[in-house]
C-alpha positions as CSV (number, residue, x, y, z in Angstrom):
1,X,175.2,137.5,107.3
2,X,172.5,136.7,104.9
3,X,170.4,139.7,104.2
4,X,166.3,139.0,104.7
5,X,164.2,139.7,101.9
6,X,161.0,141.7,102.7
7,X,157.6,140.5,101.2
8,X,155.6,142.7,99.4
9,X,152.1,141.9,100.3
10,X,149.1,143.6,98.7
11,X,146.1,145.0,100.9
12,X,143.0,142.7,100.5
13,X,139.7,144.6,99.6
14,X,137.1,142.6,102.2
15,X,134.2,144.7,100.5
16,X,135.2,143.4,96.9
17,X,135.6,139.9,97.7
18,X,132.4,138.0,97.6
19,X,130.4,140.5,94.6
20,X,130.6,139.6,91.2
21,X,129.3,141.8,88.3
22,X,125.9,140.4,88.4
23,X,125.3,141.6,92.3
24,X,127.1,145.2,91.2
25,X,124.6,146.1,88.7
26,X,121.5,147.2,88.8
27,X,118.5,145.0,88.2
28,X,117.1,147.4,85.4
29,X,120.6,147.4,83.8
30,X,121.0,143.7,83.9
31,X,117.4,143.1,82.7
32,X,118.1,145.2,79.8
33,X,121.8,143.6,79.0
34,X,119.6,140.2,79.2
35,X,116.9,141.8,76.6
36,X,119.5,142.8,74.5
37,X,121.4,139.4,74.1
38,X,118.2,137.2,73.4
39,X,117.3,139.7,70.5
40,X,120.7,139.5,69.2
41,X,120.4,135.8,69.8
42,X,117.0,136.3,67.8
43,X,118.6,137.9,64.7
44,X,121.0,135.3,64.5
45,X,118.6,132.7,63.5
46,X,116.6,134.6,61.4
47,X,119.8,135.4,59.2
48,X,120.8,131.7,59.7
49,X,117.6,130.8,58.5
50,X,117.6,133.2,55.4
51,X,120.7,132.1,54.8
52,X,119.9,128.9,54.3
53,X,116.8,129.8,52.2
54,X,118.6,131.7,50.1
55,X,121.2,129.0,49.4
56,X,118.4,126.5,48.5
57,X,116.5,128.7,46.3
58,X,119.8,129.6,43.9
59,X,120.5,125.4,44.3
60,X,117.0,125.3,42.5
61,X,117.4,128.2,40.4
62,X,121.0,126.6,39.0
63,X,119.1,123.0,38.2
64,X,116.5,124.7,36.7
65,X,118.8,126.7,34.4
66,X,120.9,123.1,33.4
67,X,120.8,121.6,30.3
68,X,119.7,118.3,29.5
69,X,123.7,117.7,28.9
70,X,124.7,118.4,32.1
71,X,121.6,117.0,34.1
72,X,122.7,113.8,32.6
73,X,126.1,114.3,33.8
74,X,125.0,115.0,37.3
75,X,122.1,112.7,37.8
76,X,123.0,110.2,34.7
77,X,123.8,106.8,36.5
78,X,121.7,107.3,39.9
79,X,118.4,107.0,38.3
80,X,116.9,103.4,38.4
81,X,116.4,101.7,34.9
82,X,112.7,100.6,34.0
């Protein structure tokens, strides 16, 4: 006699079902979650872009503080000869 093995079956929520977080929020809410995210987006950039800035100016500020010795060494043999 082989013994039958009962199935465990887990009660469906109907209601549940078809919502997603977007429907179960409020509209203010979710206008303000989508306010915050485009000026976090915003910041972003602007550090991005300041990063970069930054990173140019102190590329300048280093050839500008080089010595004829080492432009030479950098830039000696790329420069076209008159």
């Amino acid at each position: 006699m082989a013994k039958k093995k009962k199935q465990m079956t887990q009660p469906k929520s109907t209601s549940d079902d078809g919502l997603t977080l977007k429907d179960q929020l409020n509209a203010d809410v979710l206008s303000q979650l989508k306010l915050a995210k485009q000026s976090l987006v915003a910041q972003e950039k602007e550090q991005e872009e300041e990063r970069r800035a930054k990173a140019l100016f102190e590329k300048k500020q280093r050839e500008k503080n080089m010595s004829f010795e080492e432009l030479l060494e950098q830039y000696g043999d790329q420069g076209s000869k008159f």
